[in-house]
BALUMDO-740478 format. One record per atom (N, C-alpha, C): residue in one letter; z, y, x. Coordinates in steps of 0.05 Angstrom, whole numbers, plus 5000, padded with zeros to 4 digits. Atoms other than C-alpha are relative to their C-alpha. Example, Ala and Ser with C-alpha at 12.3 -4.5 7.8 and 13.67 -1.06 7.14 Angstrom:
! BALUMDO-740478
A500049765018;A515649105246;A500050245018;S499949764984;S514349795273;S501450224985;
END
This chain:
! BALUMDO-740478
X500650285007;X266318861630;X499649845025;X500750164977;X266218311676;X497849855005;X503250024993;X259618141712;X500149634997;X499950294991;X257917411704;X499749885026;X500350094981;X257716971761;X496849965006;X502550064988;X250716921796;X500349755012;X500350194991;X249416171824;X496949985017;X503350064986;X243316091882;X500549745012;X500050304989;X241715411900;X497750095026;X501850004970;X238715441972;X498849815002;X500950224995;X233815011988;X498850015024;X501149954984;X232715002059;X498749685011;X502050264998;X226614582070;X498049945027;X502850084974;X223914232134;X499549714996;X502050225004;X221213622103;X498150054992;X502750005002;X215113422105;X498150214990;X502249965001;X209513692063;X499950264978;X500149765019;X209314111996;X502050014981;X498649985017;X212614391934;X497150094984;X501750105009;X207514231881;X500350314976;X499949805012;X207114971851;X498050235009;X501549784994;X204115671868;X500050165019;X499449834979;X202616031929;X500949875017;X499050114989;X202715551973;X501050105038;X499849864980;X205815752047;X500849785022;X499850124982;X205015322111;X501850105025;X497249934988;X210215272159;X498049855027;X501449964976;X208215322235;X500849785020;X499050234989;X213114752253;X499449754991;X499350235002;X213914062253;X501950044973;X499350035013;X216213872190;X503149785011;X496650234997;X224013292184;X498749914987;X499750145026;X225312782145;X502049964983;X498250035003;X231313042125;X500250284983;X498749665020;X234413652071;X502649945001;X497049935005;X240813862070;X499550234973;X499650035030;X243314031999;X502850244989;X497049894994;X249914561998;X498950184968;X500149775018;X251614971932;X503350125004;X497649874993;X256515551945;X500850144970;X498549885013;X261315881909;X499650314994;X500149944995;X261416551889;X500750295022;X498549914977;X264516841946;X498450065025;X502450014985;X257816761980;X500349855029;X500050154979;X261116292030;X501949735005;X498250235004;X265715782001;X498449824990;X502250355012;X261415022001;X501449934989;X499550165022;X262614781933;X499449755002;X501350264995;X258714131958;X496949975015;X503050044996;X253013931992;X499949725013;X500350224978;X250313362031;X496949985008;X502650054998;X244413152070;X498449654999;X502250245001;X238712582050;X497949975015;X502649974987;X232812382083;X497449864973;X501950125015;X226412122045;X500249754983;X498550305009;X228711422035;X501750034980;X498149935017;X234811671997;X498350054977;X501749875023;X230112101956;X498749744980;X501150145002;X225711551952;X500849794975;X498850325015;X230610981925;X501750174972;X497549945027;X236111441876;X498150224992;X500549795030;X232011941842;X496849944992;X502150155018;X226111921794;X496850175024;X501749814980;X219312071831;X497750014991;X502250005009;X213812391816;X497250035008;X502450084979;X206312271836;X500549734999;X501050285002;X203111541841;X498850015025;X500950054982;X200311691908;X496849925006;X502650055012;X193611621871;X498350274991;X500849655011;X193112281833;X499250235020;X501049834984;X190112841867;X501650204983;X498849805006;X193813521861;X498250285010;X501049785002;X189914301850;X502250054999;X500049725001;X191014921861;X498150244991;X501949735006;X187615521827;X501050254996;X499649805017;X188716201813;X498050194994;X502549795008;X184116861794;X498849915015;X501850054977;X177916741822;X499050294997;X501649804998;X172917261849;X498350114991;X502249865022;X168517731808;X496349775019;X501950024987;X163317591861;X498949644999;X499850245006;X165216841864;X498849824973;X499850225026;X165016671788;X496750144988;X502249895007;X158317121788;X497249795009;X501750164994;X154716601825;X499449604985;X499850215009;X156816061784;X499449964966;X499249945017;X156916371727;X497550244990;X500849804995;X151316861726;X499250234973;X501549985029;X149316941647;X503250094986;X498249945013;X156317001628;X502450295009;X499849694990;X161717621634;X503149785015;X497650104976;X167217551686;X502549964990;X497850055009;X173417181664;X501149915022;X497949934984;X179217211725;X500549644991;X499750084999;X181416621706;X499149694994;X502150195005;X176216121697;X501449764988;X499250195008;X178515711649;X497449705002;X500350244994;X173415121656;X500949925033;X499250064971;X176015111734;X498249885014;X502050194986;X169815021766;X499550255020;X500249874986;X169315701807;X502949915032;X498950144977;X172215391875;X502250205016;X498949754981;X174716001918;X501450184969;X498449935012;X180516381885;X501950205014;X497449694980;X185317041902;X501549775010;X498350174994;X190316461909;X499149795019;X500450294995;X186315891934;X499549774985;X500050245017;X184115261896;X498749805027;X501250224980;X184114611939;X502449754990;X498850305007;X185413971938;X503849955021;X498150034988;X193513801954;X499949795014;X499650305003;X192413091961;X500949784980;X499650105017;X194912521925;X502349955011;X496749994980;X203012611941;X501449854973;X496650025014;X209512311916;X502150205012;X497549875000;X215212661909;X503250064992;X497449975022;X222112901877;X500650224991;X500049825018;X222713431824;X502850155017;X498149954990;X227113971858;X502950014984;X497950045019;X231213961794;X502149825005;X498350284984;X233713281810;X501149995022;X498249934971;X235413461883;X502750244992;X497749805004;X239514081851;X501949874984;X498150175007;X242713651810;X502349825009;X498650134990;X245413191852;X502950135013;X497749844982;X249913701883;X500950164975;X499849855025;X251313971815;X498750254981;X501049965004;X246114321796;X499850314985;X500149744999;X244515051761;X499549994972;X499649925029;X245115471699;X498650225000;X502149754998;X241115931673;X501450305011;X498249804984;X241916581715;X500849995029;X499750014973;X242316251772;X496949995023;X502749974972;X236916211843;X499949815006;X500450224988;X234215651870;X498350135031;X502249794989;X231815891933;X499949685031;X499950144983;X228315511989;X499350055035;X499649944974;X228515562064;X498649795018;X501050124967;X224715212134;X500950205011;X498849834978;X226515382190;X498150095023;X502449804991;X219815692212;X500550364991;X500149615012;X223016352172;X500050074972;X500349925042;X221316202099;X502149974989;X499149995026;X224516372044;X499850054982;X501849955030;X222716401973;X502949914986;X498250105017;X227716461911;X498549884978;X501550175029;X225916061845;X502550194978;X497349975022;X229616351779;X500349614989;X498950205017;X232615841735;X498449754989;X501550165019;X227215711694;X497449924998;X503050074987;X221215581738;X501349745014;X498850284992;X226114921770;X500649854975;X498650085016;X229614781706;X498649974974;X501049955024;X224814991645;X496550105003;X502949854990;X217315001678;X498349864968;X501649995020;X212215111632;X498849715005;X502150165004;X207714561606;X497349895022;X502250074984;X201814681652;X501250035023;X500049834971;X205514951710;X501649605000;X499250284988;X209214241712;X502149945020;X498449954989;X215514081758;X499650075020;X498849784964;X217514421828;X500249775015;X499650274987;X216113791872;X500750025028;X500450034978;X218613681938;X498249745011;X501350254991;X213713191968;X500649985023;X499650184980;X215212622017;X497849825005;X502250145001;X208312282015;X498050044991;X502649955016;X202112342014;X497849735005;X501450184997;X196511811993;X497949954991;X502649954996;X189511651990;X499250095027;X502149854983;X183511922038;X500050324990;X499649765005;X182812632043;X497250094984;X501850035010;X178012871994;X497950295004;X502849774990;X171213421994;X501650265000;X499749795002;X175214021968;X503450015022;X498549994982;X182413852011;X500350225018;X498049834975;X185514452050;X500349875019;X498850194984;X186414352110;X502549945011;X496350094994;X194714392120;X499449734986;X498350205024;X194513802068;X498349825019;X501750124984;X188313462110;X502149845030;X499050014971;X192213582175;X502749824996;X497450195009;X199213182138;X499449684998;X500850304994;X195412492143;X500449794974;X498950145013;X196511932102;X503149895007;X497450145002;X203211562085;X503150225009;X497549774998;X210311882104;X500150175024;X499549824970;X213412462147;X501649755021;X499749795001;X214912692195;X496450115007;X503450074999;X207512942195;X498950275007;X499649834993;X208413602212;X498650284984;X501449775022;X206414072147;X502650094982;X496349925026;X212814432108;X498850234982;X500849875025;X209814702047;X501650034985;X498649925015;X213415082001;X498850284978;X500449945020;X211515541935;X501250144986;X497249755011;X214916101898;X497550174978;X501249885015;X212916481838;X501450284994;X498249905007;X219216851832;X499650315020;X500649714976;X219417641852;X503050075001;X496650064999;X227917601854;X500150075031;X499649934970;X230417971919;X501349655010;X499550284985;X231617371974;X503350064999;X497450064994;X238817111981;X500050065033;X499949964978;X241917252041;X501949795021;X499550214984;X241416902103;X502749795005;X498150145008;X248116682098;X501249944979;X499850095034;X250616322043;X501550204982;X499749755022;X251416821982;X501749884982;X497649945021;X255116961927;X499749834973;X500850225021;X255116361869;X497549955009;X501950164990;X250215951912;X500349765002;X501450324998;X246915331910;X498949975025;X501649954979;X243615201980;X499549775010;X500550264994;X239914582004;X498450075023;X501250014969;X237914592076;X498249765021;X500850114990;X233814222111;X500449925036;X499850104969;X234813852191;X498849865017;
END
């Protein structure tokens, strides 16, 4: 039987600041203000299309999300020990649903109050992905993280879209990280490249792969 085609959308990312998801991972460089966008074939090296935008682009042709007002969390399991002090009468629930145990396996802190653009919409533009396919994203500090399908394309309710952010706005507030602290107000280049992955999907390889999508950053 013949194997279906696999499609990975690359997303190699040295703009600015975050991707508004899980596990967040700071990048050691200087952030752009620029992504490059490429989806391959699968041949793992024939560019079906790509092109590169900078923020502005983003900015003016696609839909954006964040008000630059809103403040953005992070939480995940918190600590037995953690949710014991907050909590001391009750029995230890991992995932603290009223979200008031602060410290977390993952981290919970304040992102800031960012705009951005749903990576969906960036994969789109270059024609975008089907289920089955990778979204995977890249700086050029070393990272790379794949996305399946349906954490870009079909995110849950609470988990909410896959944002690349270009802005962040407001003052920095009590609970604030400090990568997101250290990104400042208003636009890149600001020197924070945050990116997010939930996906456990072996990484695409360094060179462009086999039915790929790939959006690069410069």
């Amino acid at each position: 039987m013949k194997q279906p085609k696999q499609v990975i959308i690359i997303l190699v990312v040295l703009l600015l600041a975050a991707a508004v998801l899980s596990a967040p991972v700071m990048a050691a460089e200087a952030g752009t203000t620029e992504v490059r966008i490429a989806k391959y074939a699968s041949d793992r090296s024939t560019v079906l299309n790509e092109t590169t935008v900078d923020y502005h682009w983003l900015e003016a042709n696609l839909p954006i999300q964040g008000d630059g007002v809103t403040r953005y969390y992070h939480q995940g399991p918190v600590f037995e020990g953690n949710w014991e002090v907050i909590h001391p009468d009750k029995p230890y629930d991992a995932w603290n649903p009223d979200e008031d145990v602060q410290i977390s396996i993952l981290y919970k802190g304040d992102f800031g109050a960012v705009m951005g653009t749903d990576i969906k919409d960036i994969c789109d533009h270059i024609g975008g992905a089907k289920e089955g396919d990778m979204i995977n994203l890249r700086s050029r500090d070393g990272y790379s993280k794949n996305f399946p399908y349906s954490i870009i394309y079909e995110p849950h309710q609470r988990q909410g879209p896959a944002v690349l952010c270009w802005y962040s706005g407001e003052e920095e507030g009590p609970d604030m990280r400090e990568g997101a602290k250290e990104q400042g107000k208003g636009y890149p280049d600001t020197g924070i490249s945050l990116a997010c992955a939930w996906s456990s999907s072996p990484m695409p390889p360094q060179t462009p792969g086999a039915g790929t999508s790939s959006a690069t950053t410069t």
